[in-house]
N, C-alpha and C positions, 0 to 999 in steps of 0.2 A: 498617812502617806503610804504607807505598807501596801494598807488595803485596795488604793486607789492606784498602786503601781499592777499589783496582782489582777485587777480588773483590767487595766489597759492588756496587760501581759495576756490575758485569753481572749480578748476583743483583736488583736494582732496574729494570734495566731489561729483562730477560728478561720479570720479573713481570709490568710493565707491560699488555705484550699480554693474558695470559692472563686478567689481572682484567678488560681490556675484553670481550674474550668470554665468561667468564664472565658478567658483566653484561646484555652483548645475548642471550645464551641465555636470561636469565631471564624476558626481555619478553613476555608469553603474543601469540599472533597469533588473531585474531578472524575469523572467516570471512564473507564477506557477498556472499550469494547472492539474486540480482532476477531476475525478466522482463525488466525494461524497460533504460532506456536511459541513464547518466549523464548525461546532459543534460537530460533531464526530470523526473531524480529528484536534479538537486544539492540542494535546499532539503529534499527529504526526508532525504538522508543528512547533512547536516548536523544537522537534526535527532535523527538516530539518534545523532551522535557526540554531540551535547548530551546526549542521555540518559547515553552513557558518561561524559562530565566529571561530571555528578551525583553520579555512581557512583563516582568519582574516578580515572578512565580518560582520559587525552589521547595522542591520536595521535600518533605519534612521538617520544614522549617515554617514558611505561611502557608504551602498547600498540600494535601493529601490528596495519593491516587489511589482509587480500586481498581485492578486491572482483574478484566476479565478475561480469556483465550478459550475460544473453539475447538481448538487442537485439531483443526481440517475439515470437523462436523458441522458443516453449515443449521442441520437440524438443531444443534444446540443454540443458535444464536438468537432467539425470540427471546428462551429463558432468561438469559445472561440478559438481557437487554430489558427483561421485564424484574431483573434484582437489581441491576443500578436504581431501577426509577420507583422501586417499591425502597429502597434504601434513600432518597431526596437526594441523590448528589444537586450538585451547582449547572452541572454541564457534562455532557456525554461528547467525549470524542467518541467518533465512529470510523474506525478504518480499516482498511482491508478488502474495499469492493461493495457493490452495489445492493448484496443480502446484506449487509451491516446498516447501513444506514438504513431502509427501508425496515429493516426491525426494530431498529430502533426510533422512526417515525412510525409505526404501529403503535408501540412502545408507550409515548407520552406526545403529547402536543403542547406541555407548557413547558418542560425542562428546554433549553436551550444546546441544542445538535451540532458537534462541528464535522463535518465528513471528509473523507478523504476516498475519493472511489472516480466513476465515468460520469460522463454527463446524461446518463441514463436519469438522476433523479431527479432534470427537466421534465423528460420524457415521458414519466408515469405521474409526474404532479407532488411529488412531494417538496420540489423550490417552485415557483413561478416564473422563474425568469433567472437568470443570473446574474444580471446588475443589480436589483430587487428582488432578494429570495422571497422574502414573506414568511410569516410563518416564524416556525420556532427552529428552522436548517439552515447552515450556510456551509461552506465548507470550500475546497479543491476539488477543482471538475477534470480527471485526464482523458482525455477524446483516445482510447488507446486504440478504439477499429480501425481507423484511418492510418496510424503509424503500423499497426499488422502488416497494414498493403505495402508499406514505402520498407519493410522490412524485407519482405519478400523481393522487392526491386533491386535491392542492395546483395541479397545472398546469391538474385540470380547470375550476378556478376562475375562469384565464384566458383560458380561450378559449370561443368558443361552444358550447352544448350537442349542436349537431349534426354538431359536427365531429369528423375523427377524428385521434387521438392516436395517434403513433408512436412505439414501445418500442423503440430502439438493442439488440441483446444480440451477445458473441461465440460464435460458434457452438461453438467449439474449448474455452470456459471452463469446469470442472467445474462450477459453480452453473447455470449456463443453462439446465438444465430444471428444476430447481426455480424461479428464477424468474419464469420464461415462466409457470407455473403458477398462483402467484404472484399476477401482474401482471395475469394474463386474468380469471383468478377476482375480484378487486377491483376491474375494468372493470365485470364483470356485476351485481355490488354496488351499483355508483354508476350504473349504466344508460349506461356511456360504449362508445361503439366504440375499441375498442385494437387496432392490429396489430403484428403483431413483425417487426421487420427485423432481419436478420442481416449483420452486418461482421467480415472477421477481419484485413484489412490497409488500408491507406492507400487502395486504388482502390473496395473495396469500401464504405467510407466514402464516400468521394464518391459515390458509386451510388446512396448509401441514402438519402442529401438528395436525390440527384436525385430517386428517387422520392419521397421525403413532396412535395415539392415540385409535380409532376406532379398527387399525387393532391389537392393540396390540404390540407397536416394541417394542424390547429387547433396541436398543439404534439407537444414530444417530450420521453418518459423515456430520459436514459441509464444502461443496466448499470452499477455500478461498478468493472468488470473493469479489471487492469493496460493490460490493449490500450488503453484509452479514456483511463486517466491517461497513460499515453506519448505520448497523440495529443491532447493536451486542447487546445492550441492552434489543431489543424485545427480540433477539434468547433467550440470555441467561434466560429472564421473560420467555418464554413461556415453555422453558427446564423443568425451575423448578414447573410452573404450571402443565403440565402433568406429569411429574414426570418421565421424559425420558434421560436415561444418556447419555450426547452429547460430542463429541470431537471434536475441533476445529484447525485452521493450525494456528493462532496464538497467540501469550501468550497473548495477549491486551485481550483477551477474559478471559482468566481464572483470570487475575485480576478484569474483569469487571463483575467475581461468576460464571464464565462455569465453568466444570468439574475437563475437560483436555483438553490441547491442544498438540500437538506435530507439530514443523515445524520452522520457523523464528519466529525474534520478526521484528515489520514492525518499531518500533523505530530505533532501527539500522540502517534498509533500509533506513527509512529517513534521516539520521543523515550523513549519507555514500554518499547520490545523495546531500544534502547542501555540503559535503564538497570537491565533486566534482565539483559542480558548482562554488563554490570558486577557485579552480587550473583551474580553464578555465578561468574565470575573474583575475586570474595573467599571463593568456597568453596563458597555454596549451589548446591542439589542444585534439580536441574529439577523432578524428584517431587517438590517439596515448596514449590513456589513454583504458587499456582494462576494459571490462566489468566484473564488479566486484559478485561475487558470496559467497553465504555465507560460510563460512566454517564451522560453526557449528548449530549444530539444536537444539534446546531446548525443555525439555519435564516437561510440568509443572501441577501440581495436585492441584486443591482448596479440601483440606480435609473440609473447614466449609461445601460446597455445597456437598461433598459425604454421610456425616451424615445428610446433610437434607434430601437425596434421600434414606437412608437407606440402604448406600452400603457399604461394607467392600472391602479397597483396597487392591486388595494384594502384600506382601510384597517382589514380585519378580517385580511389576511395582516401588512400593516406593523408591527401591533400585536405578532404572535407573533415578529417578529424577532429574531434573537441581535443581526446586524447590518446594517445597512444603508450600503450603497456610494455615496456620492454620486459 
């Protein structure tokens, strides 16, 4: 009886181990590739995992992430995009713009893509369609050239008629010549002078106040490129340092004391590509999940940052508000 208790006794605990590994093997790992910077995108990725608890996905617990971040070097993001998929994750979120997903559809054709970016990746063929992606991408499409324009319409409101509006764009961004296009073309519409500045890092930003500043602008549109969400802090500091009324693509800024912004909230976006990645990690197929688009746009006013700039909103914008900042 002895003998046969001490044999159960290491047949039980032998087991032990091998069911915990088994166990951890089973927890799929989530791949999560950005531009930018963990520190300017914590609320976003928080977000994104929101979407995965939806989905019924918690970290550390059934699923594992590797997060990867560019830190603003678009150059880095092939690499990072080719150790997810040399590591097997389950699923690659892609966010932060149009170099992300495209590198990460270089990248693999069998791991399954969730994007978050423009509908640029109809446009060069990496979805098919966006009811029918095809393929191994689906993700959130935001049309952000079109809201550039209706930003512009919005700021020209604020300032005098003769004065000239300065267009923020990154030079390095895939949308940037579409935009610039865009943006000029919808000046000429409204009879406003618009000029384009170009910024691709921190000094070149400062530059680019210093110019509107020099020349006097009425106000400014910023791009909605990664580069400018990772910097939103400076933009909206250097806004209020010159004292230049800015309008931004999205609401993460006018909480962070811009203006106004007009366009998506990228909470959402995130929140939408976690809870996508989640129905793919219950089985669905990328092909078969369409590419999701926002359906509404938000227009939001920090009235604290309008009385610091000395500006009187008027009350036919206040009106269209989603929200208003006191």
């Amino acid at each position: 009886m002895k003998r046969r208790a001490f044999i159960t006794l290491l047949g039980g605990a032998a087991a032990w181990p091998l069911a915990a590994r088994a166990q951890q093997a089973a927890v799929p790992v989530v791949g999560f590739l950005n531009a930018g910077s963990p520190g300017a995108f914590s609320e976003l990725t928080s977000s994104f995992r929101k979407g995965l608890n939806d989905a019924g996905y918690v970290e550390d617990q059934n699923v594992a992430i590797e997060y990867r971040w560019a830190e603003g070097r678009y150059d880095r993001i092939p690499a990072l995009a080719d150790d997810l998929v040399n590591r097997h994750v389950a699923v690659i979120a892609s966010t932060g713009g149009p170099d992300v997903v495209e590198a990460a559809a270089a990248a693999t054709t069998t791991i399954p893509i969730v994007f978050l970016g423009s509908d640029i990746a109809l446009k060069t063929g990496i979805i098919a369609s966006l009811n029918r992606p095809g393929r191994n991408v689906t993700g959130v499409a935001m049309s952000v050239t079109a809201l550039l324009s209706k930003c512009l319409q919005f700021i020209s409101e604020l300032v005098p008629k003769d004065a000239m509006i300065g267009v923020l764009v990154n030079p390095n961004a895939a949308t940037t010549h579409d935009d610039t296009q865009g943006v000029l073309t919808a000046a000429q519409q409204i009879g406003r002078q618009a000029v384009i500045l170009t910024a691709a890092d921190e000094a070149e930003i400062d530059r680019a106040f210093a110019t509107l500043s020099e020349r006097h602008a009425g106000g400014l549109v910023v791009q909605g490129d990664l580069l400018y969400t990772n910097r939103r802090n400076q933009l909206v500091a250097l806004a209020a340092r010159h004292s230049i009324p800015t309008i931004y693509i999205w609401s993460e800024f006018t909480a962070a004391g811009g203006l106004i912004a007009y366009g998506n909230s990228l909470g959402e976006g995130y929140q939408q590509v976690g809870n996508y990645v989640g129905r793919i990690l219950h089985g669905a197929k990328p092909a078969d999940l369409p590419v999701m688009q926002p359906a509404r746009f938000r227009f939001t006013i920090n009235l604290k940052t309008a009385r610091t700039l000395g500006l009187a909103i008027p009350s036919t914008l206040l009106i269209l508000a989603d929200e208003v900042i006191e």
